[in-house]
N, CA, C and O atoms as a GROMACS GRO file, in nm:
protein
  412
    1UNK      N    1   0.084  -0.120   0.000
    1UNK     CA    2   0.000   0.000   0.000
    1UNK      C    3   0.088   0.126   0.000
    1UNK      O    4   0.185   0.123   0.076
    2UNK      N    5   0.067   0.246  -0.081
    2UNK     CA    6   0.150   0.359  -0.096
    2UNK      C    7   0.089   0.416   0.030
    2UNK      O    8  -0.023   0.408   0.080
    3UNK      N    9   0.227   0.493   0.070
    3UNK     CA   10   0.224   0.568   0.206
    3UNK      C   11   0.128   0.643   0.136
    3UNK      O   12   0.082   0.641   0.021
    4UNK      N   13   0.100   0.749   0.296
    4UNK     CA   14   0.032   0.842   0.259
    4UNK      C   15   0.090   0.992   0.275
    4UNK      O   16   0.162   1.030   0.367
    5UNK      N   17   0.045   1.068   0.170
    5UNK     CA   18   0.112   1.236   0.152
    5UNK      C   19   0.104   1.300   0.302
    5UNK      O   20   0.007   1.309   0.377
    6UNK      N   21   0.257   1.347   0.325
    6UNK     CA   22   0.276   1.353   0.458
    6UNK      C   23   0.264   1.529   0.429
    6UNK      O   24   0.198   1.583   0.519
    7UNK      N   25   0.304   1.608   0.342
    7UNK     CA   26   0.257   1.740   0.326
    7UNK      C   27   0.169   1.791   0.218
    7UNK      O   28   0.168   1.749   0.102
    8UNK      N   29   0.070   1.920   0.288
    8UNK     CA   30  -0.008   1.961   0.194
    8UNK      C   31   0.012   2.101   0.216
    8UNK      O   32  -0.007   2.167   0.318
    9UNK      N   33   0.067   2.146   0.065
    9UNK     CA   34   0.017   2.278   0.115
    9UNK      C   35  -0.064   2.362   0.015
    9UNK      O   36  -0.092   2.318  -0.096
   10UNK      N   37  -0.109   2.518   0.070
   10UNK     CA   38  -0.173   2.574  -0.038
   10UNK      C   39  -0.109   2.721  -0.117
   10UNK      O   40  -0.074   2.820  -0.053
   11UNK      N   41  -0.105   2.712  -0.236
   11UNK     CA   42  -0.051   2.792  -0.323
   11UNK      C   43  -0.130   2.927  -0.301
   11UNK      O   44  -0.249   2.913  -0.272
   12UNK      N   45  -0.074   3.077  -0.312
   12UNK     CA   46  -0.147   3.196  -0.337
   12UNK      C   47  -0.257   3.201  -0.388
   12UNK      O   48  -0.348   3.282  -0.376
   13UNK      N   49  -0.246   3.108  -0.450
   13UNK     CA   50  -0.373   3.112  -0.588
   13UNK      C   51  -0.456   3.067  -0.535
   13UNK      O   52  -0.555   3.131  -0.572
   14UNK      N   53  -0.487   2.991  -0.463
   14UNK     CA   54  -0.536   2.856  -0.369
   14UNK      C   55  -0.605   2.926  -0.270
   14UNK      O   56  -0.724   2.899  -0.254
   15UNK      N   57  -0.556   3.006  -0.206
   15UNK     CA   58  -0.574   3.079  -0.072
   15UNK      C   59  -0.668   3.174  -0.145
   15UNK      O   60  -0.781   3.160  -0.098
   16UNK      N   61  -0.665   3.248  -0.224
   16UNK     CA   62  -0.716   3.388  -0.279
   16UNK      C   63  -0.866   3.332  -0.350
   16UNK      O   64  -0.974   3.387  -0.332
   17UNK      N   65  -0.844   3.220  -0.427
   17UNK     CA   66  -0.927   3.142  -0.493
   17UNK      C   67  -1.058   3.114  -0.392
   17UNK      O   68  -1.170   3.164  -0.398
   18UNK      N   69  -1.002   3.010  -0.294
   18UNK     CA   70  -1.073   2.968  -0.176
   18UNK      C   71  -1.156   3.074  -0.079
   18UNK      O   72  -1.270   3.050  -0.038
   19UNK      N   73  -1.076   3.205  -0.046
   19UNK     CA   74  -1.111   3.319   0.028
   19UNK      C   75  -1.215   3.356  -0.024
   19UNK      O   76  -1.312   3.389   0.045
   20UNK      N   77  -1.219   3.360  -0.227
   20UNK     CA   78  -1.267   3.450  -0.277
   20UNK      C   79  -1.439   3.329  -0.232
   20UNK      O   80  -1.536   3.367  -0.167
   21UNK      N   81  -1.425   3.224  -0.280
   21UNK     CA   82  -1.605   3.131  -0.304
   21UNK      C   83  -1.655   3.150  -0.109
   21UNK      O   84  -1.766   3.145  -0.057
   22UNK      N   85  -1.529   3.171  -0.052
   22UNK     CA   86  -1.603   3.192   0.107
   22UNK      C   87  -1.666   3.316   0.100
   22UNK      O   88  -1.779   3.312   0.148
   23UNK      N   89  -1.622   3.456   0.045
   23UNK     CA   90  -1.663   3.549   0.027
   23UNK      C   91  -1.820   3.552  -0.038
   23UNK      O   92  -1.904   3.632   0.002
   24UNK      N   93  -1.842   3.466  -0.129
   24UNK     CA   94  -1.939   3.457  -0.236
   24UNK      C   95  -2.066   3.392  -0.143
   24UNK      O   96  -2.186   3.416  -0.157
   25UNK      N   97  -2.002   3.305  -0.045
   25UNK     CA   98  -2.114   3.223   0.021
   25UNK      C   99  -2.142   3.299   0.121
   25UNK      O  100  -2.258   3.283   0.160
   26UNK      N  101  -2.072   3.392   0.188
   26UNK     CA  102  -2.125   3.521   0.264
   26UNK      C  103  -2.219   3.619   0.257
   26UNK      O  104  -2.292   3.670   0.342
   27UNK      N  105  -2.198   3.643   0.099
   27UNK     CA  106  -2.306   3.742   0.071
   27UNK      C  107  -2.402   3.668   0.011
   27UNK      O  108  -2.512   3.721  -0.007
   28UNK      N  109  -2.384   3.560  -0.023
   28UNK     CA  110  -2.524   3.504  -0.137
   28UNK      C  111  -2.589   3.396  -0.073
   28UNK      O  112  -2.699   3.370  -0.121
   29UNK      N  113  -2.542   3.303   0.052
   29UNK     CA  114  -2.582   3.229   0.072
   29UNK      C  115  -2.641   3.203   0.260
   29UNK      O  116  -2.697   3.283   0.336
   30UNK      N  117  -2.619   3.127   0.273
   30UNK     CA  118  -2.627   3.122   0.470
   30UNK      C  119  -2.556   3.041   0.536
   30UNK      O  120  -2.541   2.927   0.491
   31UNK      N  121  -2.501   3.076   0.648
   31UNK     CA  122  -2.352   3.005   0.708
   31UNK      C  123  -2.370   2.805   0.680
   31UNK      O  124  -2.277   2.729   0.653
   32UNK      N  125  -2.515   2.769   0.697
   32UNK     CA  126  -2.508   2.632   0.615
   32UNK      C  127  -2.450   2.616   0.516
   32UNK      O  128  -2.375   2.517   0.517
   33UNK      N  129  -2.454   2.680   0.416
   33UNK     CA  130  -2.383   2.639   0.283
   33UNK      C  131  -2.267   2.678   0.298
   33UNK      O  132  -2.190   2.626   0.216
   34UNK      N  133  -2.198   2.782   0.403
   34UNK     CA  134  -2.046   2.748   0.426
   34UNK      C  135  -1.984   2.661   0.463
   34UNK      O  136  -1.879   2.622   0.412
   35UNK      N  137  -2.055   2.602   0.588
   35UNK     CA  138  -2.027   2.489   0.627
   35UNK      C  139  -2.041   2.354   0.598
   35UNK      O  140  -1.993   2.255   0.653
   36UNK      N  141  -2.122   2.365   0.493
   36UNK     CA  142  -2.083   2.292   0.407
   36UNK      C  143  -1.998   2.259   0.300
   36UNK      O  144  -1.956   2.148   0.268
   37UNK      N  145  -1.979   2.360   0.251
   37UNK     CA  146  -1.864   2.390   0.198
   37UNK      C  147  -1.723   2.390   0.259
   37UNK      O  148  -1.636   2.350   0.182
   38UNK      N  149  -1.701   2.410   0.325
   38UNK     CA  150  -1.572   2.393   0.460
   38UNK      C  151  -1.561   2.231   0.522
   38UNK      O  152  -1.452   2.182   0.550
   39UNK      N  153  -1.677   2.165   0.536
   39UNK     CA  154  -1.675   2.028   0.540
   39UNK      C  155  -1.612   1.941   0.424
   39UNK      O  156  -1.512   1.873   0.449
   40UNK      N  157  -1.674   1.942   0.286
   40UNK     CA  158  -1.682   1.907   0.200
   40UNK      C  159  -1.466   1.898   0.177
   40UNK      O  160  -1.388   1.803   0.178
   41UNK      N  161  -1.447   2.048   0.159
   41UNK     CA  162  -1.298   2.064   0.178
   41UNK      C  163  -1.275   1.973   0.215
   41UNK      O  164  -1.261   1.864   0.159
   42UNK      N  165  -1.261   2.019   0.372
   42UNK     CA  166  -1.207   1.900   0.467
   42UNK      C  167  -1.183   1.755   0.390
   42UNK      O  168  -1.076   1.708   0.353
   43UNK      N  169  -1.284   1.712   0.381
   43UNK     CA  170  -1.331   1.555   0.368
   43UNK      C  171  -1.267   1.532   0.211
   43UNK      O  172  -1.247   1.412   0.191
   44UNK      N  173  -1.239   1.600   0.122
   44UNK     CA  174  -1.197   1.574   0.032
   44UNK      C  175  -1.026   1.576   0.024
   44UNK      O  176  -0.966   1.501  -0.053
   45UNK      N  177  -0.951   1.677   0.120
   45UNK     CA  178  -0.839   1.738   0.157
   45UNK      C  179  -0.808   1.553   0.213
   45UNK      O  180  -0.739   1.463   0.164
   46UNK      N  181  -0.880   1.559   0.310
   46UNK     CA  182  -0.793   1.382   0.384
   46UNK      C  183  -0.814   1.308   0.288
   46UNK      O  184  -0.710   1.252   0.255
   47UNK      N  185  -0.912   1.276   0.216
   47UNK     CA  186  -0.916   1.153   0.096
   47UNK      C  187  -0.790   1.161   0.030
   47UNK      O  188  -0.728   1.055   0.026
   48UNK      N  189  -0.738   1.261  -0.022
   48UNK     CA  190  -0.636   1.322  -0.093
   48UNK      C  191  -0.496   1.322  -0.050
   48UNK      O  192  -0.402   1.337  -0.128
   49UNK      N  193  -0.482   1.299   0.102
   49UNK     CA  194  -0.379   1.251   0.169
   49UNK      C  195  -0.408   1.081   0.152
   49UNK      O  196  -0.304   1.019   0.132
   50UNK      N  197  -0.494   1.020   0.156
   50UNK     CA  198  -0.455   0.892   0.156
   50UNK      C  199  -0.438   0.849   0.030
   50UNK      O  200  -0.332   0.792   0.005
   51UNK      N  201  -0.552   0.869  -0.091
   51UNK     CA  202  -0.571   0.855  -0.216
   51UNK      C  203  -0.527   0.934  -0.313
   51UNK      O  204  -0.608   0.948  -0.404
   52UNK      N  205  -0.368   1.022  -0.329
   52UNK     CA  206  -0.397   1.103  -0.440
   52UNK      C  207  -0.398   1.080  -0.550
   52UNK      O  208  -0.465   1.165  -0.609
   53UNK      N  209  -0.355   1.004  -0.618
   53UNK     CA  210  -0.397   0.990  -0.747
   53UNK      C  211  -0.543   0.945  -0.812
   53UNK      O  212  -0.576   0.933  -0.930
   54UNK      N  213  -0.596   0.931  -0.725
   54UNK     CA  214  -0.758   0.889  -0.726
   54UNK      C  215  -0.846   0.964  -0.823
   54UNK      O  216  -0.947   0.919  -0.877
   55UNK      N  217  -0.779   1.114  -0.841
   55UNK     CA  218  -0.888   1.178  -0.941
   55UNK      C  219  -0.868   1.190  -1.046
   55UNK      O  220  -0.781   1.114  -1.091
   56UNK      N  221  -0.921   1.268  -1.122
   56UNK     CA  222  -0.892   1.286  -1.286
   56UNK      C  223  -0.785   1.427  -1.287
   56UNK      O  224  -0.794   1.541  -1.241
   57UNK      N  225  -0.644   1.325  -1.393
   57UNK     CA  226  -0.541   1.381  -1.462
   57UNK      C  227  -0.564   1.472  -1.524
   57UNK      O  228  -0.650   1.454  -1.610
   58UNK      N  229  -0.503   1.614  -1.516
   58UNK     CA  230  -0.523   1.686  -1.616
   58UNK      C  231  -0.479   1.695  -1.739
   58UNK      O  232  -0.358   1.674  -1.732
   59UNK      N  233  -0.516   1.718  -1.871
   59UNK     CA  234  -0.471   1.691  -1.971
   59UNK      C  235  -0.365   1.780  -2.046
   59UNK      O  236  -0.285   1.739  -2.130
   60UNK      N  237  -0.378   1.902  -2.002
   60UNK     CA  238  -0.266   1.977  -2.021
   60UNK      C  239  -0.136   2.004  -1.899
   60UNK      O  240  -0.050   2.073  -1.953
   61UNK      N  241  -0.104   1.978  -1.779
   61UNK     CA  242   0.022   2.014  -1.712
   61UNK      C  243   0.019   1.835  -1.584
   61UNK      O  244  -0.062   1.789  -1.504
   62UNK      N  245   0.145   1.795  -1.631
   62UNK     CA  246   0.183   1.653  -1.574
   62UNK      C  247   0.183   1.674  -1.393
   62UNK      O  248   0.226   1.772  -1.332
   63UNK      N  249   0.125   1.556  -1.338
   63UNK     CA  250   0.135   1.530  -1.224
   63UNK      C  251  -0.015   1.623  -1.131
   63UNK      O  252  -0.053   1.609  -1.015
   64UNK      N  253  -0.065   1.710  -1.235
   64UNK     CA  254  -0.190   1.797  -1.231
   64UNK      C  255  -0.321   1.709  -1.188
   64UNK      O  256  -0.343   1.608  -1.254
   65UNK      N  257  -0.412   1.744  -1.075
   65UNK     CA  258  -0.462   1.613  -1.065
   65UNK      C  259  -0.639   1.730  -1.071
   65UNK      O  260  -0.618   1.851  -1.070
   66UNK      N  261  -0.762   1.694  -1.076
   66UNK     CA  262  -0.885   1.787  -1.043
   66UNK      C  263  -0.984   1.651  -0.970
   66UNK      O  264  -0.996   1.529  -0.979
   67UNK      N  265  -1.025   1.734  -0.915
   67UNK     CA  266  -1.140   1.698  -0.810
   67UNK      C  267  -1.240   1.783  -0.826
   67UNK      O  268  -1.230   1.905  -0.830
   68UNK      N  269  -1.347   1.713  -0.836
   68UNK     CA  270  -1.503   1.817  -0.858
   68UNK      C  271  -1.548   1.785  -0.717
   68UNK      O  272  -1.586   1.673  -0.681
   69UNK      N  273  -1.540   1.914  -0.623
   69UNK     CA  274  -1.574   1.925  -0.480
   69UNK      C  275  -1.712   1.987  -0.465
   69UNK      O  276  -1.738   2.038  -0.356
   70UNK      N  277  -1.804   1.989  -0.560
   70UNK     CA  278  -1.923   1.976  -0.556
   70UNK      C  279  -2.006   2.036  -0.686
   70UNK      O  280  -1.926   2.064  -0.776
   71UNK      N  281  -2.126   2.060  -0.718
   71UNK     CA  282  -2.151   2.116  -0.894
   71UNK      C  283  -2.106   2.241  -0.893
   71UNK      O  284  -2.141   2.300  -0.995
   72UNK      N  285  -2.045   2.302  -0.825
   72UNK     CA  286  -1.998   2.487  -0.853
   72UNK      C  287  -1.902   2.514  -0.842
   72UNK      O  288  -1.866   2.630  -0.862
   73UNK      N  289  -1.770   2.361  -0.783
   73UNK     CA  290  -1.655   2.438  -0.763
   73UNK      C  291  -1.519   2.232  -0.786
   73UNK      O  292  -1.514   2.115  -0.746
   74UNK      N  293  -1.474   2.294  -0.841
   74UNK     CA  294  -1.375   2.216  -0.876
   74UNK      C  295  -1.251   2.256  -0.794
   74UNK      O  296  -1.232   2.375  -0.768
   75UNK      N  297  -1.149   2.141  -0.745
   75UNK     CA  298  -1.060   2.156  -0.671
   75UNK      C  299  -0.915   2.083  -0.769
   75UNK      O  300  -0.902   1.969  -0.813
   76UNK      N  301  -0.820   2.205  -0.777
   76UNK     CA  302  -0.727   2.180  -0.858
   76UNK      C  303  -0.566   2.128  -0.812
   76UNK      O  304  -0.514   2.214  -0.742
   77UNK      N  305  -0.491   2.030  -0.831
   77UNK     CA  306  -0.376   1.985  -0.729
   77UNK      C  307  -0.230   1.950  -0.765
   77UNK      O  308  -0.212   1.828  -0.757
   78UNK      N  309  -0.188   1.976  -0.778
   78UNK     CA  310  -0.048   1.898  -0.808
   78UNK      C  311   0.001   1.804  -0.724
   78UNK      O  312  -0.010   1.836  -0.606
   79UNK      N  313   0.067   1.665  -0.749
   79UNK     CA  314   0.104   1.581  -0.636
   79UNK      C  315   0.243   1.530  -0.707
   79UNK      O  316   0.261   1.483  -0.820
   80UNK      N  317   0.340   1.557  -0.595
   80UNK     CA  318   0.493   1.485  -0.616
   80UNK      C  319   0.511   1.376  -0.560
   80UNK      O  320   0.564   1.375  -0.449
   81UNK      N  321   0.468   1.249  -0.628
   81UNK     CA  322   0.518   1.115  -0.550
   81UNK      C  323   0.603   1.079  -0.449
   81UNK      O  324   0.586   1.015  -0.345
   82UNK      N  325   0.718   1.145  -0.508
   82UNK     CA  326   0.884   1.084  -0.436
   82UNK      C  327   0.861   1.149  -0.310
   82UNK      O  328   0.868   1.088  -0.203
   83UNK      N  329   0.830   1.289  -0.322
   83UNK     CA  330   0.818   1.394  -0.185
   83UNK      C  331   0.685   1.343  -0.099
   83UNK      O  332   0.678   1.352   0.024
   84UNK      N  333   0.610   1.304  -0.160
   84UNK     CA  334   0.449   1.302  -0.099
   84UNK      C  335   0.407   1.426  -0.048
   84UNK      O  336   0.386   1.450   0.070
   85UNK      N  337   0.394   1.513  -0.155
   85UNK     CA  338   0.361   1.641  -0.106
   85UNK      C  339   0.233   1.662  -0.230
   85UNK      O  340   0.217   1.606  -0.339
   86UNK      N  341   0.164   1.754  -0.166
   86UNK     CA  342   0.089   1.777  -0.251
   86UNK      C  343   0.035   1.955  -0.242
   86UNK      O  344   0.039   2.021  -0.139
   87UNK      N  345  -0.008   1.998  -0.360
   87UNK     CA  346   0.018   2.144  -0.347
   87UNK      C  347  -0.142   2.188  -0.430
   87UNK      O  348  -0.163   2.167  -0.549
   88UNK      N  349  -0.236   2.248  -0.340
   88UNK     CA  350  -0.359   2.287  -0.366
   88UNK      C  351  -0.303   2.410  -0.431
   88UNK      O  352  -0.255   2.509  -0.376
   89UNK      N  353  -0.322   2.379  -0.586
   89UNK     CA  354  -0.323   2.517  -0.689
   89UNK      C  355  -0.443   2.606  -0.717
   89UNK      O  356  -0.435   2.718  -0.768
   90UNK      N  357  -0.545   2.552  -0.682
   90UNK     CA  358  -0.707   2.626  -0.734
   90UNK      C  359  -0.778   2.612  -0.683
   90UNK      O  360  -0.761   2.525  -0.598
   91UNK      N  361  -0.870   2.658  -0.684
   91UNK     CA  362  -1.038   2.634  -0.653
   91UNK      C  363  -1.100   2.733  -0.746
   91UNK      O  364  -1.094   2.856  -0.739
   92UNK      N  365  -1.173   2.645  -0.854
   92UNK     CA  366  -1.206   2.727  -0.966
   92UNK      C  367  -1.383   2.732  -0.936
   92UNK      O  368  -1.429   2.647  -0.860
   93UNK      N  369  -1.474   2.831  -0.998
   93UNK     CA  370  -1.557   2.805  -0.990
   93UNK      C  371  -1.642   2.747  -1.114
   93UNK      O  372  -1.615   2.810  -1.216
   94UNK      N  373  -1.764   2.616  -1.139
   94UNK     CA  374  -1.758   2.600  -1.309
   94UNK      C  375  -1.818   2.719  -1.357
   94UNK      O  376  -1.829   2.720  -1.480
   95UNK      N  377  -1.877   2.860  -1.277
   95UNK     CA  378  -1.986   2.940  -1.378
   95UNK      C  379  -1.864   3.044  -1.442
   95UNK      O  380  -1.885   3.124  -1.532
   96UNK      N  381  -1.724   3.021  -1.368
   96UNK     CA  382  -1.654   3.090  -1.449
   96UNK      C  383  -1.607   3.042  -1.578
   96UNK      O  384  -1.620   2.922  -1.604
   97UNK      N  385  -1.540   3.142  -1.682
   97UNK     CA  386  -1.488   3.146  -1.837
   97UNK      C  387  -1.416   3.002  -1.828
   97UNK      O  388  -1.319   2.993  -1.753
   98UNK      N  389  -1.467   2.860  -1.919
   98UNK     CA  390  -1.361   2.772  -1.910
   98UNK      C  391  -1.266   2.807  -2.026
   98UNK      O  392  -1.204   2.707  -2.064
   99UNK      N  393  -1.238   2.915  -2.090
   99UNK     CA  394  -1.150   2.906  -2.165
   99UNK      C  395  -1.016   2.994  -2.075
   99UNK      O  396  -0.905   3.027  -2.118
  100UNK      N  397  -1.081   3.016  -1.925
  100UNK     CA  398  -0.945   3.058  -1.884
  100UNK      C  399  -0.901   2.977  -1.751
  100UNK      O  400  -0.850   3.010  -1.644
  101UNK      N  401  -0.947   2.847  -1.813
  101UNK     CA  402  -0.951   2.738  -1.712
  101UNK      C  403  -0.811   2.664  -1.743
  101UNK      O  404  -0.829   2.547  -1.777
  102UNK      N  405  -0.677   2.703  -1.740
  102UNK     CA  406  -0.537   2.611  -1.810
  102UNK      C  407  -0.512   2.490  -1.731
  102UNK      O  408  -0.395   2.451  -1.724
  103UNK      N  409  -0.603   2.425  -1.671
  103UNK     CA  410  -0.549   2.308  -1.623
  103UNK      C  411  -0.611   2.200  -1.698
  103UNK      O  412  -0.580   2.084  -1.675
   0.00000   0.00000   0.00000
């Protein structure tokens, strides 16, 4: 059985990305759907330490991995085997432009 990814971390993009759909669920929604959303994370974040290669490859940049973390928001990753690290690049939303979607 492959160990499991002993670091995770999150990229600028990641942080700003993430800040920004918490922002969105602030004004548009009610602290349920944050917390749900903040769960969901979670629970997908540990799968991802035990399982990373589990999701779908991206087709344009190697070792690029996506996770659909629910119908409005896709979770974007890079994972280095040898290191077992893994590096949260995105959190895209789908109602945004997919032509400025490069993963």
């Amino acid at each position: 059985m492959e160990e499991e990814v002993r670091t995770v971390l999150w990229s600028e993009t990641a942080k700003k990305s993430f800040a920004g759909i918490i922002e969105y669920l602030e004004k548009e929604w009610s602290e349920k759907e944050i917390q749900k959303f903040l769960t969901r994370t979670e629970e997908v974040l540990n799968l991802l330490k035990r399982y990373p290669e589990m999701n779908q490859p991206s087709s344009k940049r190697k070792n690029v991995r996506i996770v659909i973390l629910n119908k409005h928001t896709k979770l974007v990753y890079h994972y280095l085997p040898k290191k077992k690290q893994i590096t949260i690049l995105l959190f895209w939303g789908m109602k945004q432009n997919p032509l400025r979607f490069k993963y």
